[in-house]
C-alpha positions in Angstrom: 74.6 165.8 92.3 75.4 163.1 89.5 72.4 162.5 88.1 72.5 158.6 89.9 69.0 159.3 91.9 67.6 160.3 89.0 68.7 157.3 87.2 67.6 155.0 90.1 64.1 157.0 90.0 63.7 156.4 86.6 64.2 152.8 86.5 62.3 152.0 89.4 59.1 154.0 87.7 60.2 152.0 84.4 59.2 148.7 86.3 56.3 150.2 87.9 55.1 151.7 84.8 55.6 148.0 82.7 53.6 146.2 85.6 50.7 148.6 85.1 50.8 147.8 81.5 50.9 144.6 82.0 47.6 144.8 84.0 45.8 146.8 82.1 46.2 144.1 78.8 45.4 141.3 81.2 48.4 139.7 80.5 47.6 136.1 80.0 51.2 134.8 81.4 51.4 137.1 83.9 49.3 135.8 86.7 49.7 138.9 88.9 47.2 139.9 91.7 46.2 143.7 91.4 45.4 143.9 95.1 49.0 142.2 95.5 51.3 144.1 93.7 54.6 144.9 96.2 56.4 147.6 93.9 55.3 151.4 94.4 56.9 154.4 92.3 59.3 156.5 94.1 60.7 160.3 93.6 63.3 162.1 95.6 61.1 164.5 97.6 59.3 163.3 100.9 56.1 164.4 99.9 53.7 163.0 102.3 50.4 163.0 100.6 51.8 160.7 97.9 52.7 157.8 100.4 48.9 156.5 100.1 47.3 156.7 96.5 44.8 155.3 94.0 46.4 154.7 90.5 44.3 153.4 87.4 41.7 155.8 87.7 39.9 157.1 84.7 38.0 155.1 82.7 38.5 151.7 82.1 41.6 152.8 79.3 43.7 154.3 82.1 44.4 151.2 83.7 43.4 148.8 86.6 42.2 150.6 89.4 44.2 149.6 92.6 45.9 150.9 96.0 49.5 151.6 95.3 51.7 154.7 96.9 55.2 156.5 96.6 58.2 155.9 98.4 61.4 157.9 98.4 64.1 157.1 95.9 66.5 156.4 98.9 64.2 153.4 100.0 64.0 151.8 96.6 65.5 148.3 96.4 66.7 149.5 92.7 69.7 151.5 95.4 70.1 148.4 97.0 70.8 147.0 94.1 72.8 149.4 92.5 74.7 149.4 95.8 75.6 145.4 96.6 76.0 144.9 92.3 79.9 144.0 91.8 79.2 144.0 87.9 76.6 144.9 85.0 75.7 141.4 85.2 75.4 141.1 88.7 73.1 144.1 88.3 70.9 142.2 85.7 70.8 139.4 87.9 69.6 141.1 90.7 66.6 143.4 89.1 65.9 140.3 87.5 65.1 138.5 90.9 63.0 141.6 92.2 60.0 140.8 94.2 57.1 143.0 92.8 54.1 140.9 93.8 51.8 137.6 94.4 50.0 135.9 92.1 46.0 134.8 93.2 47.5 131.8 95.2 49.7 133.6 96.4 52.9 132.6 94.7 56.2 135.0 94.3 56.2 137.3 90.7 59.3 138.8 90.0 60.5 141.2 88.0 61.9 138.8 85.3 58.8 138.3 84.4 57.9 141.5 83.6 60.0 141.6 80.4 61.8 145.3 81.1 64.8 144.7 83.5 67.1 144.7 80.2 66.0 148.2 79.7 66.1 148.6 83.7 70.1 147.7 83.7 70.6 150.3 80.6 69.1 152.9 82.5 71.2 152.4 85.5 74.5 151.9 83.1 76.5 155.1 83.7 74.8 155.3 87.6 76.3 152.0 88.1 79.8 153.0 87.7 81.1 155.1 91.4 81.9 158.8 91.3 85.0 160.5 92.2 85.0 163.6 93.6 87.6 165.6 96.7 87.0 166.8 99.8 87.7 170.9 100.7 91.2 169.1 101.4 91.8 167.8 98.1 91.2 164.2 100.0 89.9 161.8 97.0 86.5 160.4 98.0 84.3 158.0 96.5 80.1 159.2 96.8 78.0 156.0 95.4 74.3 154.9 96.4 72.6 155.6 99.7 70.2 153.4 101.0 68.3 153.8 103.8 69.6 151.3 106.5 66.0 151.3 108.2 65.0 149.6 104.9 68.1 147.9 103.3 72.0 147.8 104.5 73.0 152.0 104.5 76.3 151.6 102.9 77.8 152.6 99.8 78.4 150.7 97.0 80.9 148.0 96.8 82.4 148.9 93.3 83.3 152.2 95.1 85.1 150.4 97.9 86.6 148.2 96.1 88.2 150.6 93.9 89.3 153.0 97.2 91.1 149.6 98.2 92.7 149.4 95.0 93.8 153.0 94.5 94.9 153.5 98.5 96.9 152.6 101.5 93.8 153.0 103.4 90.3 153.2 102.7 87.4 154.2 105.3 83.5 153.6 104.2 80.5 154.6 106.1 77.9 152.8 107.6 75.2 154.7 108.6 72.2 154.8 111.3 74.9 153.8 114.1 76.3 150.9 114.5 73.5 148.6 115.8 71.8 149.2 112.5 74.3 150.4 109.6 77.7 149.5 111.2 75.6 145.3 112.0 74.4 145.7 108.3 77.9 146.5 107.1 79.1 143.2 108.0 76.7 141.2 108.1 75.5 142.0 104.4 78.0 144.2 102.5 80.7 142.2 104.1 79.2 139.1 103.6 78.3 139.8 100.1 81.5 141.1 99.1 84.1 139.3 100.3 85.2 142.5 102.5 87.0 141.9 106.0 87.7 145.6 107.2 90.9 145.7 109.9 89.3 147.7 112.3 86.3 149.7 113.5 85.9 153.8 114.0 82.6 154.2 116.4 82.0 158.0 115.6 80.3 159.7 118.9 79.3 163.3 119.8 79.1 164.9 123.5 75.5 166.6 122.4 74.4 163.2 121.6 75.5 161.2 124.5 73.8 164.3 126.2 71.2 163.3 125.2 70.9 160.0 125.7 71.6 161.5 129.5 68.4 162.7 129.1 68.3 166.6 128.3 66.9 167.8 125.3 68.0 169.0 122.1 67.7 172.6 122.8 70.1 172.5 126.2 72.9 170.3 124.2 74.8 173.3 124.3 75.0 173.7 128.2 77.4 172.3 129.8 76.3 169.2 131.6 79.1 166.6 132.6 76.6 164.4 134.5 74.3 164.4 131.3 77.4 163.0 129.6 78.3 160.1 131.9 74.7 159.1 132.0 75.0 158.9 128.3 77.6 156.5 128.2 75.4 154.0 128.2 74.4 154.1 125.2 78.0 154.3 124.0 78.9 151.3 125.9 76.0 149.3 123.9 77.2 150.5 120.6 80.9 149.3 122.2 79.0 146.1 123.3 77.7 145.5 120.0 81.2 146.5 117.6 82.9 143.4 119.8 81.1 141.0 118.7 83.1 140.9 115.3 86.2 141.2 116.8 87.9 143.5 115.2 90.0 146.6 116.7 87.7 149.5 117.7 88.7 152.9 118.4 86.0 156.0 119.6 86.3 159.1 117.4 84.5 161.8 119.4 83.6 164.8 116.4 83.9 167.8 118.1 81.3 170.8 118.5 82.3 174.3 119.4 80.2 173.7 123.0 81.8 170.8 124.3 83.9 171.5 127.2 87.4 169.8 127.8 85.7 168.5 131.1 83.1 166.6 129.1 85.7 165.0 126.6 88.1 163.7 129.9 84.5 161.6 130.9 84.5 160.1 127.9 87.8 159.2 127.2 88.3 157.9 130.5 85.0 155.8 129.7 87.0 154.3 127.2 90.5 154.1 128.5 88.5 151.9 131.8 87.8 149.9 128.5 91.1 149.6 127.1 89.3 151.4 124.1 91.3 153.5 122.0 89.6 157.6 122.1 90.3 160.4 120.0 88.7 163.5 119.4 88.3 164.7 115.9 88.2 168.8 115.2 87.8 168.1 111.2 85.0 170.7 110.6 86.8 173.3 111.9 90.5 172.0 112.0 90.0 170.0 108.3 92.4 167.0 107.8 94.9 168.3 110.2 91.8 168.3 113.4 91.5 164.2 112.5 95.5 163.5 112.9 95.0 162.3 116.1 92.2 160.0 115.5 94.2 159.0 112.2 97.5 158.1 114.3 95.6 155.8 116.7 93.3 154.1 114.1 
């Protein structure tokens, strides 16, 4: 709703666009592979048909003929980017040292050598800088970047959580795709990168999901099934297993659906009190800030 994907899309295709250029002229000091070229286009619809394509069609001036494809603007290593930059010149930096292909021999081409990242980094300018906006509460929030964390560290950006530390008491950031994938990520990139050592961890749970992992399916979540629940602790205790190995204070926040049942939360906050794990349960879309005072308290 800012206009940053759009930014991101465009100077992703920028780059793409430059390299087919670049092809097309046989660029005598670029000694870039046509059937090795790494960087697709991207747009922000999932359209499936697009994944797979032929560009360079035409006629000998359209181009070099070659396999390429589109991605979704959320799996762009431009968001990435734009997400782990601390500064405009980190951000040059870092679209400078994009892989976009091989050369015959199979040596590394980046995206320095493409001559446009200078035009890339004033493209992504105003997207760069994090976006301020409230919750229904009137709870400041920050809303920067969005990678995927199947493809790169599903967090947002550091600029934003840097400036949530320096304008708060307290400042709580996302990591996405649970925390085997995102919340591992977090640390072992964003943290890493950053400089960042967050004081303790909030493992967000759900009684339909652990339901599930208990193995019913999606369309009986809404029954009332105890046993489903403790089988699914399981995979809660993994997630548990895996938050410990950073050492840092963990606490369960279970977000409440209107078809959980009091008898399904006592399972698993005795789960976690056999754990000596701090549990709370969180009735924020219904409740708003005053459903998460609980969880707030004990975090």
């Amino acid at each position: 709703f800012t206009g940053d994907f759009h930014a991101i899309t465009a100077a992703h295709n920028l780059l793409a666009a430059a390299i087919d250029n670049r092809l097309h002229f046989r660029d005598l000091y670029l000694n870039l592979d046509p059937t090795k070229v790494a960087w697709k286009r991207v747009l922000d619809v999932n359209d499936r048909a697009l994944r797979h394509i032929v560009v360079g069609l035409g006629g000998s001036s359209q181009g070099v003929p070659r396999e390429s494809g589109f991605d979704i603007t959320a799996a762009s290593e431009v968001v990435a980017i734009l997400c782990l930059a601390s500064s405009p010149a980190d951000l040059r930096s870092r679209l400078d040292r994009i892989l976009v292909g091989y050369s015959p021999k199979g040596e590394p081409v980046l995206a320095s050598e493409i001559g446009v990242t200078g035009s890339l980094a004033a493209i992504l300018n105003e997207a760069l800088l994090p976006n301020l906006v409230q919750t229904t509460d009137s709870t400041p929030a920050f809303v920067h970047g969005g990678p995927f964390a199947n493809i790169a560290h599903g967090c947002n950006s550091v600029l934003a959580t840097r400036m949530a530390l320096a304008m708060s008491d307290y400042a709580v950031t996302e990591a996405g795709f649970a925390f085997d994938l995102g919340g591992e990520k977090f640390f072992d990139l964003k943290c890493r990168s950053a400089g960042l050592n967050p004081a303790a961890i909030v493992l967000v749970a759900t009684i339909r999901a652990l339901k599930m992992h208990g193995g019913v399916e999606l369309s009986r979540t809404k029954e009332p099934d105890p046993g489903a629940v403790e089988r699914g602790l399981e995979n809660l205790a993994a997630h548990l297993d895996s938050a410990a190995h950073f050492n840092k204070p963990t606490v369960v926040a279970i977000n409440r659906f209107t078809s959980d049942t009091l008898d399904e939360f006592k399972i698993v906050h005795d789960y976690c009190a056999s754990r000596g794990i701090p549990c709370a349960t969180a009735d924020v879309f219904s409740a708003g800030a005053q459903g998460a005072i609980d969880l707030a308290e004990k975090v």
